[in-house]
KEKE-3310 file (N, C-alpha, C; in steps of 0.2 Angstrom, whole numbers, plus 5000, padded with zeros to 4 digits):
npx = (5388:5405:5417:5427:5437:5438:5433:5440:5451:5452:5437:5430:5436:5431:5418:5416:5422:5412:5401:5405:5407:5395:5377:5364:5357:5363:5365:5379:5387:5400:5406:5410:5417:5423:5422:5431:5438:5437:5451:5464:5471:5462:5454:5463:5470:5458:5455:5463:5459:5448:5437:5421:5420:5413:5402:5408:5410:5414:5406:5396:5390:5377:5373:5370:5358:5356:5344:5341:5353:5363:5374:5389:5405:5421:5436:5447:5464:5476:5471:5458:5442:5426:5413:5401:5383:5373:5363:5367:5373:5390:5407:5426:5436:5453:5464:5478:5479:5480:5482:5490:5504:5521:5526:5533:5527:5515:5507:5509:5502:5490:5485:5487:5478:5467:5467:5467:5455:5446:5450:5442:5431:5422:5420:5413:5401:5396:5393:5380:5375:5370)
npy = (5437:5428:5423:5411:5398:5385:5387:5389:5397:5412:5416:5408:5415:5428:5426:5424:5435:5445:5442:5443:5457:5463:5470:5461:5453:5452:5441:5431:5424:5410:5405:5391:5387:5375:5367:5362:5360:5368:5377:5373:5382:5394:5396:5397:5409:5417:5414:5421:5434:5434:5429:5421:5409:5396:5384:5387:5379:5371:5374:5372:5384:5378:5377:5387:5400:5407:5418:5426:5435:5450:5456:5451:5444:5439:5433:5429:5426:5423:5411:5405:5414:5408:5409:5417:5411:5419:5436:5449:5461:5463:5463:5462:5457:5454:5442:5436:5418:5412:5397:5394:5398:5396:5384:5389:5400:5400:5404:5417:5421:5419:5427:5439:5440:5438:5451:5459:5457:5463:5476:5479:5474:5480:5492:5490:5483:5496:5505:5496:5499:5511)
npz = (5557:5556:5545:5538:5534:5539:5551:5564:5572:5567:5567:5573:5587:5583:5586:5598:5605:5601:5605:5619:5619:5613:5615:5625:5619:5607:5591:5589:5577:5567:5553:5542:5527:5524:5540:5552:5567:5584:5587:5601:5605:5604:5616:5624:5623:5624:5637:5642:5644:5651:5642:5638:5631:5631:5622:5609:5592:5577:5562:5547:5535:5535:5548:5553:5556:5542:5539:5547:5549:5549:5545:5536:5540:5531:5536:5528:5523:5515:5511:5500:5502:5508:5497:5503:5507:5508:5505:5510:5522:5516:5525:5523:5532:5531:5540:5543:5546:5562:5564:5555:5558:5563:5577:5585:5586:5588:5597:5600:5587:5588:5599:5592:5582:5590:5597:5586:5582:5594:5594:5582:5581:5592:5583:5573:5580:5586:5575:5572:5582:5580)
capx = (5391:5411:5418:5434:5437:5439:5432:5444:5453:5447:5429:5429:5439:5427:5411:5417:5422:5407:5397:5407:5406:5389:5372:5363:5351:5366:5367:5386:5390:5404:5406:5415:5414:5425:5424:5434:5438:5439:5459:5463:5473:5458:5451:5469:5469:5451:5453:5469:5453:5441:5430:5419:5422:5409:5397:5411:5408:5417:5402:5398:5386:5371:5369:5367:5351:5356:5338:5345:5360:5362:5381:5392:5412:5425:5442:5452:5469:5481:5465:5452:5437:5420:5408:5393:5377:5369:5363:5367:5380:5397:5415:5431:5445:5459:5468:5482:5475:5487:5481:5497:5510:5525:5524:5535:5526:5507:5502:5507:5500:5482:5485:5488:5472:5462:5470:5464:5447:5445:5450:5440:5424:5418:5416:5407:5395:5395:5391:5378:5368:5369)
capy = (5431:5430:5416:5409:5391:5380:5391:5383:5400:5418:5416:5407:5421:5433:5426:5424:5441:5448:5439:5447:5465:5465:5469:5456:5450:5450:5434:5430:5417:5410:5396:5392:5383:5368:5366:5357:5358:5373:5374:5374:5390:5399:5392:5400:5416:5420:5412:5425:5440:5432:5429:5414:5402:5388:5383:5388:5374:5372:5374:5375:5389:5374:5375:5396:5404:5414:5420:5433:5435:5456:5458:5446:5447:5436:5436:5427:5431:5419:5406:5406:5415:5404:5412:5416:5409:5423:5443:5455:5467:5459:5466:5458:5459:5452:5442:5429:5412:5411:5392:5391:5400:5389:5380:5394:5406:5401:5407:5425:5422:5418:5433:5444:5438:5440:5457:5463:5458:5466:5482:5481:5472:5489:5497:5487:5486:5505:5506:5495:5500:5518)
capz = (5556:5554:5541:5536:5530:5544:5556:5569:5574:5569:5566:5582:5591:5583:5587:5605:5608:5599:5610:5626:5620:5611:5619:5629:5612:5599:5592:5585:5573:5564:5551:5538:5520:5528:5544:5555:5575:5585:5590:5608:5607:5604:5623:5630:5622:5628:5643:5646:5645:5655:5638:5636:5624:5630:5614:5603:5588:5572:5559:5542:5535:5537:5553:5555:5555:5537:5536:5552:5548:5546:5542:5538:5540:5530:5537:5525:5521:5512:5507:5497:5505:5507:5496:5508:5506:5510:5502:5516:5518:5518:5525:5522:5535:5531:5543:5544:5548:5568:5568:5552:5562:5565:5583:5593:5586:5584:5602:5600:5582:5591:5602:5587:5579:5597:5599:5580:5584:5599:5589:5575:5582:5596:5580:5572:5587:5588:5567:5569:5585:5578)
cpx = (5399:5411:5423:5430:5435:5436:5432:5447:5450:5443:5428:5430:5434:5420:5410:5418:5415:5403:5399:5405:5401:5381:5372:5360:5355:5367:5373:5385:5394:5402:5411:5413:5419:5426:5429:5437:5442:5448:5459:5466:5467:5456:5455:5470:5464:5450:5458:5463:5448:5435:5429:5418:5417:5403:5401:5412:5410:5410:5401:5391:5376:5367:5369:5362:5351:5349:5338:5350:5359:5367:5383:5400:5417:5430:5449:5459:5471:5477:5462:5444:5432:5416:5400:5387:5370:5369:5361:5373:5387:5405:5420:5437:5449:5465:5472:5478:5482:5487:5489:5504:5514:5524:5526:5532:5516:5502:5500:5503:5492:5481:5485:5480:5466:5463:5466:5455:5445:5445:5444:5431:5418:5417:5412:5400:5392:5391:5382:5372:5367:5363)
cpy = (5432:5424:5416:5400:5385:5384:5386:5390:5406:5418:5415:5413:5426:5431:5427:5432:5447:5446:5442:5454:5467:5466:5461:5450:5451:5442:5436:5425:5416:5403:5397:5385:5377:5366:5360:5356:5365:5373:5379:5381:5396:5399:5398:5406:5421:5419:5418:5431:5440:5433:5421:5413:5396:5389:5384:5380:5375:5371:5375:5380:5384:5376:5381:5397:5409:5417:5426:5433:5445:5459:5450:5446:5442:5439:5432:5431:5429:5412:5410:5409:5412:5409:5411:5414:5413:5431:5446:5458:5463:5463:5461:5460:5455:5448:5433:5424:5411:5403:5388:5394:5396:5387:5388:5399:5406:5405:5416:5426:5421:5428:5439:5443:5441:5449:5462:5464:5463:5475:5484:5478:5478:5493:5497:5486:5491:5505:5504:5496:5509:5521)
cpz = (5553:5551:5539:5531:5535:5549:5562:5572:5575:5568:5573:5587:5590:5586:5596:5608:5605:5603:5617:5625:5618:5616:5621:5622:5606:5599:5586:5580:5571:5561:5546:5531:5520:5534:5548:5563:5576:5590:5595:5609:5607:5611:5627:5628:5625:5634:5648:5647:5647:5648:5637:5631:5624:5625:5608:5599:5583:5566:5552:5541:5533:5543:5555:5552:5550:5537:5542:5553:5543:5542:5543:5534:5536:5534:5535:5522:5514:5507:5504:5500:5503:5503:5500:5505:5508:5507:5506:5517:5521:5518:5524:5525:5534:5534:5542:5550:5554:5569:5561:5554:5562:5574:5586:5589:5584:5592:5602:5592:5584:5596:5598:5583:5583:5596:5593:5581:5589:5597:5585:5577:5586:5589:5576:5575:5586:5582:5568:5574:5582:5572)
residu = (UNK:UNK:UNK:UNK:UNK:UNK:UNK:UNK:UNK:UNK:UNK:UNK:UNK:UNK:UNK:UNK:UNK:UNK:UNK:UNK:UNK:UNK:UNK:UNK:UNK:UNK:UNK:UNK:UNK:UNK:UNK:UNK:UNK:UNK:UNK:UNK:UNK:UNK:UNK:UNK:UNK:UNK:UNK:UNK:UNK:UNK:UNK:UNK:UNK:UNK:UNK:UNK:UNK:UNK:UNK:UNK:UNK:UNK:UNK:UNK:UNK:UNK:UNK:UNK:UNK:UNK:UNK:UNK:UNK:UNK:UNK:UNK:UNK:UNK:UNK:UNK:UNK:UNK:UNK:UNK:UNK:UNK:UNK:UNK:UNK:UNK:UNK:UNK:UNK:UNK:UNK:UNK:UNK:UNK:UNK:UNK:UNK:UNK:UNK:UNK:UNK:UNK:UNK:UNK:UNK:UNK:UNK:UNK:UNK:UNK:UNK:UNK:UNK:UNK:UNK:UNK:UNK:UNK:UNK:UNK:UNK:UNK:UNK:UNK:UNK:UNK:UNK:UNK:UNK:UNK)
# end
């Protein structure tokens, strides 16, 4: 499960690329401890790497299955991180919120977000089919 605040941006981002690079039987999640609406730049960044995005949902940590839930990722930067509802091993990545960017500058700041995950998620994968 990945989580922020609003799980409007990276959560989202993450769950969707987790979901493209993971086996066939991972389930992703993301949510967030207020959510609020997944923002359209996530649609445009994923859609630039052929990853799917449809079912992506702004969610709070109600409506995930915590009782399978085996890691679970923060990626607050500058906010307050949710504290999880859940006792299982938790990472903390760090990443600027791209949905507070200024205007000319939030797409590459989506792209920068997309890009970190993409990085960081294959080894996570790797870590935990091993």
């Amino acid at each position: 499960m990945f989580a922020c605040v609003a799980n409007s941006a990276r959560s989202q981002l993450a769950e969707a690329i987790a979901r493209h690079l993971g086996p066939h039987d991972l389930e992703a999640w993301s949510a967030g401890s207020r959510p609020s609406n997944v923002r359209p730049e996530v649609r445009v960044v994923l859609d630039e790497l052929g990853i799917d995005h449809r079912g992506l949902l702004s969610k709070g940590f109600y409506a995930v299955p915590l009782e399978d839930i085996d890691v679970a990722v923060t990626l607050c930067l500058d906010e307050v991180c949710p504290v999880l509802p859940v006792s299982v091993r938790q990472l903390h990545w760090p990443l600027p919120d791209p949905a507070s960017a200024p205007d000319d500058e939030r797409i590459e700041a989506f792209r920068a977000a997309r890009d970190e995950l993409l990085r960081r998620i294959p080894l996570l994968l790797a870590e935990l089919s091993a």
